[in-house]
C-alpha positions in Angstrom: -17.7 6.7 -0.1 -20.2 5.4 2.7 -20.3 9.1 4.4 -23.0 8.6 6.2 -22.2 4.7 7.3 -19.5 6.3 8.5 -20.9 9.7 10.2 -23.0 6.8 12.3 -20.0 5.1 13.4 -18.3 8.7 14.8 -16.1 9.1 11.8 -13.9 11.8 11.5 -12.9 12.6 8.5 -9.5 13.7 6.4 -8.3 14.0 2.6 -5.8 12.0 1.4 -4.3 13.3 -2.3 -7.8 15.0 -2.8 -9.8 11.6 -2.0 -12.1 11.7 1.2 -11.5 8.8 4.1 -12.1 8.3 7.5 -9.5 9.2 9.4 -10.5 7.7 12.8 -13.7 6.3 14.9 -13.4 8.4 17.9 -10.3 5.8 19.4 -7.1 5.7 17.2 -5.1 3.9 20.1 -7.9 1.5 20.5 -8.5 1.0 16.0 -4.4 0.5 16.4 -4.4 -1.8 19.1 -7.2 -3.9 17.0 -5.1 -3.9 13.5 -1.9 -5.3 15.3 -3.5 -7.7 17.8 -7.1 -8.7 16.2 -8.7 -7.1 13.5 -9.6 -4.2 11.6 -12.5 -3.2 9.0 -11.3 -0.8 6.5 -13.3 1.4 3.3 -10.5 2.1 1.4 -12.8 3.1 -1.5 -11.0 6.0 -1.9 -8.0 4.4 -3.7 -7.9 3.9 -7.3 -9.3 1.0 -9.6 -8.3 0.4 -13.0 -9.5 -2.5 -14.9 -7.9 -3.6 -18.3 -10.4 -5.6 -20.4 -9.0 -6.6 -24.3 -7.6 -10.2 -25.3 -4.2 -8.1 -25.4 -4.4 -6.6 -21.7 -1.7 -9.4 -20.2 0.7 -9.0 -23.2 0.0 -5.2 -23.0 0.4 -4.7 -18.7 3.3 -7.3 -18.8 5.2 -4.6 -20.8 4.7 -1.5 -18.5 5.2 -3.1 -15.4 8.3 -4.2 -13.4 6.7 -7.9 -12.6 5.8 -10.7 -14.4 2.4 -10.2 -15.8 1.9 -13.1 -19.2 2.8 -16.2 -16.5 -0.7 -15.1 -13.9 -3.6 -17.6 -14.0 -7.2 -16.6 -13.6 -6.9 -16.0 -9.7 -3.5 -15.1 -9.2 -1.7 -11.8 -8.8 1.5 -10.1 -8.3 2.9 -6.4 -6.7 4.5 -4.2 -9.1 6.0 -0.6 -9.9 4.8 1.2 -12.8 7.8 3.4 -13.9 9.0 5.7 -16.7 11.9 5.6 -19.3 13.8 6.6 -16.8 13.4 3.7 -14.2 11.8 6.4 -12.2 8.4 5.5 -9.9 4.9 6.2 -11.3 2.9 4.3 -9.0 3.0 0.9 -7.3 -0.2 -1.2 -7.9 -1.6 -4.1 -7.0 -2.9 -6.1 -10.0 -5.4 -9.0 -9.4 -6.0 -11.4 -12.6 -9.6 -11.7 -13.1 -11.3 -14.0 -15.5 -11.8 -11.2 -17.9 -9.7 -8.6 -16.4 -6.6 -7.0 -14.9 -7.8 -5.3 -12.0 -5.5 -2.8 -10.7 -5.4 -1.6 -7.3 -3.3 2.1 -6.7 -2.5 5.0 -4.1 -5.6 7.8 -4.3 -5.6 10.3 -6.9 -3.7 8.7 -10.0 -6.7 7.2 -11.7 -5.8 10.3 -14.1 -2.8 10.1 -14.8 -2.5 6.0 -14.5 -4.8 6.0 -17.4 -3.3 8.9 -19.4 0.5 6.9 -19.0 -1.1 3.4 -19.8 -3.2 4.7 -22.9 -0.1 6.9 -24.1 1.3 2.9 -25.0 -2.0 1.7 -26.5 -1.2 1.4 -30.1 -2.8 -1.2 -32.1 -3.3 -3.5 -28.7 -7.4 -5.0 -28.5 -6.6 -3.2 -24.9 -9.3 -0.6 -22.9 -9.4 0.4 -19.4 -12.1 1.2 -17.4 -12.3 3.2 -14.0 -13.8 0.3 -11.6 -14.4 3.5 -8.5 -17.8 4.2 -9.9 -18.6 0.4 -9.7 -16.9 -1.1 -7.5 -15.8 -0.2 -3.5 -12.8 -1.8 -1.6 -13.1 -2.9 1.6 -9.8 -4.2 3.4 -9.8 -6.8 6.7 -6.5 -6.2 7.9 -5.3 -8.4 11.0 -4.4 -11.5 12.7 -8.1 -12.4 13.0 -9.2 -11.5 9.1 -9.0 -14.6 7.8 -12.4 -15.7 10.5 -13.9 -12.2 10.1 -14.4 -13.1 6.2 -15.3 -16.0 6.8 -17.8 -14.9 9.1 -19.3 -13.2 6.1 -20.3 -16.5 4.6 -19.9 -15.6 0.7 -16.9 -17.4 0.2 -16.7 -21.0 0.1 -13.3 -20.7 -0.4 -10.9 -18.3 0.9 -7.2 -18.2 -1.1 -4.5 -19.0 0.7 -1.4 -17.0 -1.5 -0.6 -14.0 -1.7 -2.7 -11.5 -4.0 -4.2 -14.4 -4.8 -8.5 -14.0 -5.6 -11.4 -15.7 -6.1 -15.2 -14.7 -7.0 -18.4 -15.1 -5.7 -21.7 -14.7 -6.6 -24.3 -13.5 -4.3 -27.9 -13.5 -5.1 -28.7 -10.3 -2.6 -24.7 -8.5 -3.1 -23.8 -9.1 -6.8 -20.3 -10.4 -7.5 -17.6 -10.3 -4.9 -14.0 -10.6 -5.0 -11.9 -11.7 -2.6 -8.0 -10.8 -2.7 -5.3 -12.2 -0.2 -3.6 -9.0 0.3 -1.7 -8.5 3.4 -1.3 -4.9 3.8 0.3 -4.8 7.0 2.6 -8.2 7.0 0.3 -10.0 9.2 -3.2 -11.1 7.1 -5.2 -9.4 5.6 -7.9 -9.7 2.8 -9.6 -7.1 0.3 -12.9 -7.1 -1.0 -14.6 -5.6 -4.1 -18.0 -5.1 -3.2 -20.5 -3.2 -5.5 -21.0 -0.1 -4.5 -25.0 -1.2 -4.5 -23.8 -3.3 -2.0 -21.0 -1.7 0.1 -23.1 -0.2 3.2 -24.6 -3.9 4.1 -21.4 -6.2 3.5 -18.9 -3.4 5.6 -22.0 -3.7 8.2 -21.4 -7.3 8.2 -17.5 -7.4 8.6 -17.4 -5.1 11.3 -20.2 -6.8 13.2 -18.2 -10.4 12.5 -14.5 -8.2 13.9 -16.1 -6.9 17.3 -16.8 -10.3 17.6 -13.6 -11.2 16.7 -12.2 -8.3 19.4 -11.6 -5.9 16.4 -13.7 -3.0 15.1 -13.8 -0.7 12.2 -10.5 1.4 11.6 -9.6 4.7 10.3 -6.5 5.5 8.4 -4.6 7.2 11.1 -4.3 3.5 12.8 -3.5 2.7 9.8 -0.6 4.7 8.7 0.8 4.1 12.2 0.8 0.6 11.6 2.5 0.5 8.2 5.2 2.7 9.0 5.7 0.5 12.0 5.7 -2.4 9.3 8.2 -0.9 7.6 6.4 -0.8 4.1 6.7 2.2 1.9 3.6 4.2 0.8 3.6 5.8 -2.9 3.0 9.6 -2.5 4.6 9.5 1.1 8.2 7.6 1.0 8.0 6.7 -2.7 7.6 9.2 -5.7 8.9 10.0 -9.5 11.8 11.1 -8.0 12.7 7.6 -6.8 13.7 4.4 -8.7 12.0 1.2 -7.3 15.2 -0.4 -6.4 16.0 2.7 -3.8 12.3 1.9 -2.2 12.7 -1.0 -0.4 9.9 -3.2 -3.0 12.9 -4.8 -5.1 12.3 -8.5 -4.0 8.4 -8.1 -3.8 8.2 -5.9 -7.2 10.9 -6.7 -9.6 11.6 -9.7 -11.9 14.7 -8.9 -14.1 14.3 -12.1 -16.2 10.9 -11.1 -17.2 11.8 -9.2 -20.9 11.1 -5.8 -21.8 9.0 -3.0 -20.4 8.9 0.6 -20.1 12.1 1.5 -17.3 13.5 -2.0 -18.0 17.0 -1.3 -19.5 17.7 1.8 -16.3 16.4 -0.5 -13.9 18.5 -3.5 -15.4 21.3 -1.9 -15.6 21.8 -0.6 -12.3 20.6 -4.0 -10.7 23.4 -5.6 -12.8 26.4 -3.1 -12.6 25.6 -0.8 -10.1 23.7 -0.3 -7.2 21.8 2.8 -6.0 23.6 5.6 -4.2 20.7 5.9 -1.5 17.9 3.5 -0.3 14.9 4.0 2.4 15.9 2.8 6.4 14.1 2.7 9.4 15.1 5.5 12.0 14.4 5.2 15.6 14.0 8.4 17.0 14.1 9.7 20.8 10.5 9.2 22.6 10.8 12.8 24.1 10.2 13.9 20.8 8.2 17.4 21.1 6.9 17.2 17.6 7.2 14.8 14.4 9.4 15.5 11.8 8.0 16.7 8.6 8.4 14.8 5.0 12.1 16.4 3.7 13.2 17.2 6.6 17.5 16.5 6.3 19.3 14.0 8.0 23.0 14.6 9.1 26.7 12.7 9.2 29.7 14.3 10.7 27.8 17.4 9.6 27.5 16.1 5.8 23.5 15.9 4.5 23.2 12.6 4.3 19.4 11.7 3.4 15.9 13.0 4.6 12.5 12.1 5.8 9.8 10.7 4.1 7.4 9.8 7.1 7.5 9.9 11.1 5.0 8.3 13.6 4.6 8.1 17.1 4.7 4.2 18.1 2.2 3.2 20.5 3.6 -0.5 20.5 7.0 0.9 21.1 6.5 3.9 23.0 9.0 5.8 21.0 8.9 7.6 17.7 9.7 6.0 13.9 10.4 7.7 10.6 11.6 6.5 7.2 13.7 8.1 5.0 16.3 7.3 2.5 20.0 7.3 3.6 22.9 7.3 1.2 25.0 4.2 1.3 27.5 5.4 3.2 25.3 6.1 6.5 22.9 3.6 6.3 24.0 0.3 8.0 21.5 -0.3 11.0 23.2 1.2 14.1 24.6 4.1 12.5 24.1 7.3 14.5 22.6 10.1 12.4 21.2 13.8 13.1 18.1 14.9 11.9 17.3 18.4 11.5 13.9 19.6 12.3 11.9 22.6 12.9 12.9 22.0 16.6 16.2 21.7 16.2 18.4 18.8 15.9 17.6 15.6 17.4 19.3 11.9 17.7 18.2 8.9 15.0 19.7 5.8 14.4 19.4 3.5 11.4 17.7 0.4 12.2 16.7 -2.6 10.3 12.7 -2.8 9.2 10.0 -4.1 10.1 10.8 -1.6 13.2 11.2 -3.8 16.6 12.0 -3.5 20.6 15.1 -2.2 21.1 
């Protein structure tokens, strides 16, 4: 991590899963105000990067995976849910298709274990992964502006226009880039793997090219208040082992049920085709007098009835109330339903409400 790049930008720090990031630049409101409205510079070098080198790596990911790995060109990429034989969540990851690699893209703090559940599969597979971190930093441009602040970079000639889609570049002075269309947010939003050689004077660059742009750099608190105002689940805060990915609200992005066998399939399968799951995650609008945010776990309430619980809670600055997620069982989860939730406070209001969260 650029510590002292950051320290000179008034970076406070926090840990996320044991991984070092900068929580904020001195003005979270202002860092929030930039990622919904212009643009934001982020060093998420702290997450995890796996690469899968091997001529069997796309047969070998497209059978651990939930999405369709064999049918990705050089270039293109996909979202997808690692799970057990159980169906049940390992990790989410985004995987890029590289000329002569998988690169995968994953929550802090499961490089580990990733690798561990990966090579437990490995049998006679021309298949090796690699930890990219020690290579490699990822910097994100999150924003309605991030498609000019790359530009503004002028590496890439071309800049890809779908979805986790990537492309390389070679810089005589920075090495070799790569450049992923990866929303992260639901606005735009690109990543880029910069060597870590090169890290300090390409993130000097993009934040130079987002204030003019009316952005700046960005911590993860703006962050996190952003997604969760986006709706979109975060592995290790609203998604877990305990959950299958159909229950997470990452079906339609992450799943393809036509795609063959993989580790989880048949569960997953089978519930998609004959049953459904008896909980799934909702947006709930809570009262904006709230004294305190609930905490992750924290119950939710029907006619007295536990009904579901917490997985994360923000303040809104866009909507001047406060947010959480949770799953809700079936039952109590149509938007508009009136639910309790119990905190250390006491009991307060929350209604289900469709996601991304809007104006009342």
């Amino acid at each position: 991590m650029l510590q002292e790049f950051h320290l000179s930008l008034g970076a406070r720090f926090l840990t996320i899963n044991n991984a070092q990031a900068a929580a904020d630049y001195g003005d979270p409101a202002a860092e929030h105000n930039a990622l919904r409205h212009s643009v934001g510079v982020l060093d998420l070098s702290f997450r995890g990067r796996l690469c899968l080198v091997g001529a069997d790596r796309a047969r070998f990911l497209h059978g651990q995976v939930t999405n369709d790995v064999k049918k990705l060109a050089t270039g293109q990429g996909c979202y997808a849910a690692l799970t057990t034989l159980k169906g049940k969540m390992e990790a989410d990851l985004n995987i890029a298709c590289l000329a002569e690699e998988l690169l995968l893209d994953f929550e802090p703090g499961l490089t580990a274990a990733i690798t561990a559940r990966l090579e437990r599969y490995i049998v006679a597979d021309d298949v090796q992964l690699v930890d990219a971190a020690p290579h490699y930093g990822l910097l994100s441009v999150q924003g309605p502006s991030a498609e000019a602040v790359v530009r503004a970079l002028g590496v890439f000639i071309e800049i890809p226009a779908a979805r986790h889609a990537s492309v390389k570049m070679s810089d005589p002075m920075l090495g070799d880039l790569y450049l992923v269309n990866l929303p992260r947010l639901n606005t735009a939003g690109f990543d880029l793997f910069v060597p870590n050689d090169a890290l300090g004077a390409v993130a000097d660059k993009l934040i130079a090219a987002a204030k003019q742009a009316g952005g700046r750099a960005v911590g993860w608190s703006a962050f996190e208040t952003a997604r969760i105002e986006a709706g979109i689940p975060r592995y290790g805060a609203d998604m877990d082992e305990t959950n299958l990915p159909l229950e997470c609200g990452i079906e339609s992005r992450a799943i393809v049920y036509n795609k063959g066998c993989y580790i989880g399939q048949e569960v997953i399968n089978r519930v998609h085709s004959f049953g459904h799951v008896s909980r799934e995650l909702r947006g709930l609008r809570l009262p904006a007098d709230l004294k305190t945010l609930p905490l992750r776990g924290d119950k939710i309430f029907r006619d007295g009835k536990e009904v579901g619980s917490v997985t994360s809670a923000v303040w809104s600055p866009v909507f001047q109330t406060h947010f959480a997620l949770g799953y809700v069982r079936r039952e109590a989860n149509q938007p508009g339903t009136e639910l309790l939730l119990r905190t250390a406070d006491g009991e307060v209001p929350a209604k289900v409400t469709t996601l991304p969260f809007a104006a009342q």
